[in-house]
C-alpha positions in Angstrom: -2.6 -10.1 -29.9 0.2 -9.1 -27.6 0.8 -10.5 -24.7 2.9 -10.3 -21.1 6.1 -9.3 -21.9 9.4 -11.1 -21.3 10.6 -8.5 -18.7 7.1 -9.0 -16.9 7.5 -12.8 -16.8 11.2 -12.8 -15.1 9.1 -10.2 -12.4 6.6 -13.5 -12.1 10.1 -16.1 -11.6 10.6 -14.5 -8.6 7.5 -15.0 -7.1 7.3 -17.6 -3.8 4.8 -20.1 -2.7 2.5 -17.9 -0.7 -0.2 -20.0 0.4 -3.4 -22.1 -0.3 -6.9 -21.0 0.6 -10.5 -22.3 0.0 -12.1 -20.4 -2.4 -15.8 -19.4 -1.4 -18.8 -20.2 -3.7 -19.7 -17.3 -4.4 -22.7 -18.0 -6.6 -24.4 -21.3 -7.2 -27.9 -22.3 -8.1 -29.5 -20.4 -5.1 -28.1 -17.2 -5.9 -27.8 -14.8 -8.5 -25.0 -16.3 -10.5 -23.6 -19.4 -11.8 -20.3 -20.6 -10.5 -17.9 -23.2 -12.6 -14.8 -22.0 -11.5 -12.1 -24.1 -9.6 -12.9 -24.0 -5.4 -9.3 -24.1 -4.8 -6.4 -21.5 -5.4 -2.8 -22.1 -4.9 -0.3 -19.8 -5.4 2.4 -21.5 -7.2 5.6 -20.4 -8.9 4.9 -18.6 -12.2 5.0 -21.8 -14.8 0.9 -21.3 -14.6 0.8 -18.2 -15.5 3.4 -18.5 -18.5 1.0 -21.0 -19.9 -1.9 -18.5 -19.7 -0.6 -14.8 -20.4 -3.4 -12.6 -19.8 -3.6 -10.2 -23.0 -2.8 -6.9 -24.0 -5.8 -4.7 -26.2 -3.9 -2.3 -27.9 -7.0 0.0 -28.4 -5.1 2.0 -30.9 -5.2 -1.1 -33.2 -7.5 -2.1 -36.1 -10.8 -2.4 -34.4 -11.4 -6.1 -35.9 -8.1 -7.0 -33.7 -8.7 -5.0 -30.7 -12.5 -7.2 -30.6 -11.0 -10.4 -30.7 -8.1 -10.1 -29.1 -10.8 -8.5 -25.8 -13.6 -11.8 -26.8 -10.8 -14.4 -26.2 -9.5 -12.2 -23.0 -13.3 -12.5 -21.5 -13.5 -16.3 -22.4 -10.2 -17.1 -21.1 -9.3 -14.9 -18.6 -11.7 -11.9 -17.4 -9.1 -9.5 -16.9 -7.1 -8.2 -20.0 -4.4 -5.6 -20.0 -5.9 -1.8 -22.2 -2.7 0.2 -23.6 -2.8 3.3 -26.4 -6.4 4.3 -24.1 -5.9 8.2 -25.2 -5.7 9.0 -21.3 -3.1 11.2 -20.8 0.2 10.4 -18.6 0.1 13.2 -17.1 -3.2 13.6 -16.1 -2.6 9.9 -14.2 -0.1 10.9 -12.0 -1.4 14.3 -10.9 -4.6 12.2 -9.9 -2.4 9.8 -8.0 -0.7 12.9 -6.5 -4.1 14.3 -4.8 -4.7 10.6 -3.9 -1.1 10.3 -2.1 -2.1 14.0 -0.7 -5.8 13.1 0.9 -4.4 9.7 2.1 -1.9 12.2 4.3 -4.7 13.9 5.7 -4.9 13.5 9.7 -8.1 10.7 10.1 -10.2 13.4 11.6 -9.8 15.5 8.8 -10.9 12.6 6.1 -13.9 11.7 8.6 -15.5 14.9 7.4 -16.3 13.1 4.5 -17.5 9.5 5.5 -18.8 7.4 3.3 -22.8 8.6 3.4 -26.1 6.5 1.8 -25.5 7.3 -1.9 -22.1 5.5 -1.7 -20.0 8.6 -2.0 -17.1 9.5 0.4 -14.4 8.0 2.8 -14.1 4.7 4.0 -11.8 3.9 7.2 -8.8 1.9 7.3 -9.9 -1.3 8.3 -13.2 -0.7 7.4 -14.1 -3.3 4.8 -13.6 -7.2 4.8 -13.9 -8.5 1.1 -13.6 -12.8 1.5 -15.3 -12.7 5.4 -15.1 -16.7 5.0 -11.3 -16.6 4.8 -10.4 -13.4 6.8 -9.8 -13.1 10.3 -9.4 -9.6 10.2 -10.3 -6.8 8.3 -8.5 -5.8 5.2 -5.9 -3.5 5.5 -6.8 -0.3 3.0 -8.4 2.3 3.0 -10.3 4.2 0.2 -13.0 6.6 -1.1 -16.1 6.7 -3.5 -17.0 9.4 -6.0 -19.8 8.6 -8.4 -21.5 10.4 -11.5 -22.7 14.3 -9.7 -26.5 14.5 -8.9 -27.4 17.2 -7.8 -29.1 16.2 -3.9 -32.9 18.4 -4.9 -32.7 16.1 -8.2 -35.5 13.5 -9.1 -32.7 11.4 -9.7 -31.1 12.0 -6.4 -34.2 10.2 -4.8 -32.5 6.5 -6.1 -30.2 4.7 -3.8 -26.4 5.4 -4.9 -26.8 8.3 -6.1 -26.6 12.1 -5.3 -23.8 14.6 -4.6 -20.5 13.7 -4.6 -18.3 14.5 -0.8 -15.1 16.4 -1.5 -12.2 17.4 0.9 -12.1 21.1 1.7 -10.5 23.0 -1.2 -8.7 24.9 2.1 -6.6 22.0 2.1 -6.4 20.5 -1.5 -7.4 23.5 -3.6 -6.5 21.4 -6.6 -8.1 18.2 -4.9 -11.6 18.2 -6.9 -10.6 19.5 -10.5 -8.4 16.9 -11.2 -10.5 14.0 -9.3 -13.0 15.1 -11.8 -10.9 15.4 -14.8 -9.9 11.2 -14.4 -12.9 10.5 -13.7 -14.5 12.0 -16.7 -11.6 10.7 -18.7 -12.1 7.2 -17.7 -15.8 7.7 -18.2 -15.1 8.6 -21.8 -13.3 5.3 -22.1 -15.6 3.1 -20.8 -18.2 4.0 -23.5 -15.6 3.3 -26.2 -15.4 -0.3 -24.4 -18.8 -1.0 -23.9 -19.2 -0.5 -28.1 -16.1 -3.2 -28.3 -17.5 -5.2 -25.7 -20.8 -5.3 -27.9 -19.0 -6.1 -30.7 -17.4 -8.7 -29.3 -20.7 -10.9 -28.3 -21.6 -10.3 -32.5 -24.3 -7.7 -30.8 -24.5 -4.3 -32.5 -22.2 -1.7 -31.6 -24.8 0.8 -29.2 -26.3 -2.3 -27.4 -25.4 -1.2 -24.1 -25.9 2.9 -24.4 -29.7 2.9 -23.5 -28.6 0.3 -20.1 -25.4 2.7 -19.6 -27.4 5.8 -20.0 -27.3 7.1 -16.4 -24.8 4.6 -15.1 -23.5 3.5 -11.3 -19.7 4.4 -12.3 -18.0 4.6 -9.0 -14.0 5.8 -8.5 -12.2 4.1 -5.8 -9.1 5.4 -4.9 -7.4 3.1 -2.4 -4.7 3.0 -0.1 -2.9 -0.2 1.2 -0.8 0.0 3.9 2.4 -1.0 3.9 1.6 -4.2 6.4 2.8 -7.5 5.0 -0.5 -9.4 4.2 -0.3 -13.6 5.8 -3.0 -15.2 3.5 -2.2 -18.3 5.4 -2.8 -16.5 9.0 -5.7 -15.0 7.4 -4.5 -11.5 6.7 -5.2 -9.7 3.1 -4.7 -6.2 2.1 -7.9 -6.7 0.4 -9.2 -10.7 0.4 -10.5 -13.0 -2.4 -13.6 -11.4 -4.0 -15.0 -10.6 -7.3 -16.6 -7.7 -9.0 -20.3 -7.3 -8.1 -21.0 -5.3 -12.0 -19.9 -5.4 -14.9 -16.4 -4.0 -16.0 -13.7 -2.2 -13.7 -10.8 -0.2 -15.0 -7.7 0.0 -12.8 -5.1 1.8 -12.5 -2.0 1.5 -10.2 0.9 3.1 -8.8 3.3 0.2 -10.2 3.6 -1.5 -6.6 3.4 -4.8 -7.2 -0.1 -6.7 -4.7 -2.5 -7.9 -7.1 -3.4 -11.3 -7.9 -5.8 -13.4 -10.0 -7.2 -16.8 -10.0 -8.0 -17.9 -13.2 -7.5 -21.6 -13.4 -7.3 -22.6 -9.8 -3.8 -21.1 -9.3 -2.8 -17.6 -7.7 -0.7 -15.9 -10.0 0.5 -12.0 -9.7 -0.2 -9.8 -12.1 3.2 -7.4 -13.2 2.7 -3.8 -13.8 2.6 -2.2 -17.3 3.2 1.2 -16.9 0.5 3.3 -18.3 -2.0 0.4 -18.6 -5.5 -0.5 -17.5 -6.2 -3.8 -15.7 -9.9 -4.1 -16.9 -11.7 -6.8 -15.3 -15.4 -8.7 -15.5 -17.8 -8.2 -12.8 -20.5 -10.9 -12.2 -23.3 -9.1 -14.1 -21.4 -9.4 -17.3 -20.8 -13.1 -16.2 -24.6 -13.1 -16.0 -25.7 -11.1 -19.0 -23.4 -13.2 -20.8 -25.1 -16.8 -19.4 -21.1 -17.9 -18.1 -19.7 -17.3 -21.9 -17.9 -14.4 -20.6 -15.7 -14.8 -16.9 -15.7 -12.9 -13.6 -12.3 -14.0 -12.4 -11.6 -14.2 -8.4 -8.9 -11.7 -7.5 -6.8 -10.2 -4.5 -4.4 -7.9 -3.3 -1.4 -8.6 -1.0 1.3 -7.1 0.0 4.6 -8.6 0.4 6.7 -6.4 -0.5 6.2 -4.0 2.6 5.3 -0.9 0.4 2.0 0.9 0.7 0.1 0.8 -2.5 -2.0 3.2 -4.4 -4.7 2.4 -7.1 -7.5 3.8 -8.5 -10.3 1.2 -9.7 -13.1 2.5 -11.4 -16.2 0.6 -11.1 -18.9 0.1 -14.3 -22.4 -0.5 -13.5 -25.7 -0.4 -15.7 -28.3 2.3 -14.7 -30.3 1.7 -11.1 -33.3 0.2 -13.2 -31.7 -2.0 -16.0 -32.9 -5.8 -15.9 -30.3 -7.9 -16.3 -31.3 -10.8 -17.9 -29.2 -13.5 -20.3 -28.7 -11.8 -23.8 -30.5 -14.4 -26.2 -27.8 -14.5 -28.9 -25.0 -15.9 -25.7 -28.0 -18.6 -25.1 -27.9 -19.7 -28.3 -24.0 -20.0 -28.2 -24.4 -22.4 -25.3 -24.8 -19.7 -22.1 -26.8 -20.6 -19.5 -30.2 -19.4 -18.3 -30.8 -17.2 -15.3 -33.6 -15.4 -14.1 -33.1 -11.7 -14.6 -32.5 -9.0 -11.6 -32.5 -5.9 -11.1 -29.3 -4.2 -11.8 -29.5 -1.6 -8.4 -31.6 -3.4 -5.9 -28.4 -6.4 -6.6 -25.5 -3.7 -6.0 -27.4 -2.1 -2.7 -27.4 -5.8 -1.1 -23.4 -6.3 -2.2 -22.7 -2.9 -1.2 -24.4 -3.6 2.8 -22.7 -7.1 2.9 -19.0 -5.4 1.4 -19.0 -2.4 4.0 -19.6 -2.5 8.3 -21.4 0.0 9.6 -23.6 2.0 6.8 -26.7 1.9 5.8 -27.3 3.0 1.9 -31.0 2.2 1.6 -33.1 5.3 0.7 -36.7 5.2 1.2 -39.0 3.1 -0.6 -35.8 1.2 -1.6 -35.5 -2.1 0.1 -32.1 -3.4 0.7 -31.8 -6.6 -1.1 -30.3 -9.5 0.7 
């Protein structure tokens, strides 16, 4: 498999001690999911993260390579690196030129389009705090969420975290929703090809996940960082320590360098790759996969006093699949949980994630 590349390691050497900082259980034996990982993460000079390069799936390769080249990334790391994707270039950066164009917007303009119950819509600068037990202020981005279209006088629409999508007025981004739409149907595209490689890659059969992903929770997030120099030791992070409450994300970035993971008890950056996915584990492939498979703690912060762009796109089974410990990853050693409901889990993360909004619907109870 290929790996980091030289040019991205000598990015890594000149990396600084930026600071230490308790990391926050997020899941032991009275919650949902198990936790094994190292409570402390230090961000050290790059010799770590030499020793464990996170990998490149080249998905243009021979499919027997691209599955175990992404089964060790899961194991080892939970993020991996997805180049040859079939996404366009040029598709990318006009998305990331309406996201650099709505970001502009005056804030009473984008407050047309807060953030509503089904999860779609504007979030505020300042408006979320990802790692509350380390932050002494709120995170310094700000962002939207666009989800799958339901139409609102839908049966479907009736579920929490879904319905109509909120979109800025065409009078001032006339290209604005097309191309929003066009990524996110793209990326949608891809994450079915990776849910048949992620099946393959837990020896299950290749469609495993299509009946779960039928009607999935796939939320877009396109996010702005400001350009404010984040002081993890003072508490300050464009967006703290956290990680994913589903099952894959898919991010993209504008190249500015922010993001960093905690695989091994270290914080190490991860360098750009033009063109390239960061995909990621969320907890409820952790889950599914009884541990086997790693939801890596991660963070974003800025140092370099540039604002940041990124898009992550976030991959969630439909409202009412169980998720419950696949029996062939039990018989590989995983452990046993009790299984949850895959919505009633993400309504509870959402509340706890975002101040001020209320996404319940009714006859949906928020779970704690």
């Amino acid at each position: 498999p290929s790996l980091i590349s030289v040019s991205a390691l000598q990015f890594l050497s000149n990396i600084a001690v930026v600071s230490t900082v308790e990391r926050r259980s997020l899941r032991d034996d009275s919650k949902p999911f198990p936790f094994s990982r190292p409570r402390v993460c230090t961000m050290t000079v790059p010799q770590a993260c030499e020793a464990t390069p996170i990998p490149v799936v080249d998905f243009s390769a021979e499919e027997a390579s691209v599955v175990k080249t992404w089964r060790r990334a899961c194991i080892d790391h939970g993020f991996l690196y997805l180049t040859n994707h079939g996404i366009p270039e040029s598709l990318v950066s006009e998305f990331f030129e309406q996201q650099h164009a709505f970001f502009r917007l005056p804030l009473d303009q984008k407050m047309t389009i807060i953030q509503d119950e089904n999860n779609r819509g504007y979030t505020p600068y300042k408006e979320s705090t990802l790692d509350p037990e380390n932050s002494k202020r709120p995170d310094t981005h700000e962002g939207l969420y666009f989800g799958r279209e339901v139409a609102a006088d839908s049966e479907e629409a009736k579920l929490p975290l879904h319905g109509p999508n909120q979109w800025p007025s065409e009078d001032l981004l006339p290209n604005y929703r097309r191309v929003t739409q066009a990524y996110y149907d793209a990326v949608t595209a891809l994450m079915r090809r990776s849910l048949h490689i992620l099946a393959l890659s837990l020896d299950l059969p290749r469609d495993h996940f299509d009946a779960m992903f039928a009607k999935p929770i796939a939320s877009l997030r396109p996010l702005h960082y400001s350009a404010e120099v984040a002081s993890p030791e003072d508490g300050g992070f464009s967006a703290g320590a956290h990680t994913d409450y589903g099952c894959l994300t898919f991010l993209m970035t504008d190249g500015t360098p922010g993001l960093q993971i905690c695989p091994d008890g270290e914080w190490v950056a991860v360098p750009h790759i033009r063109g390239a996915f960061v995909i990621n584990l969320g907890d409820m492939l952790e889950r599914w996969t009884g541990g086997l498979y790693r939801s890596t703690l991660h963070r974003v912060v800025c140092t370099c006093g540039k604002e940041r762009f990124s898009a992550a796109f976030f991959v969630e089974p439909s409202f009412e699949t169980v998720v419950q410990v696949f029996p062939e990853c039990l018989a590989k050693g995983g452990k046993s949980y009790p299984p949850i409901q895959s919505g009633e889990y993400l309504l509870g993360k959402y509340r706890a994630t975002h101040s001020g909004y209320s996404l319940a619907k009714e006859g949906h109870a928020i779970a704690a």
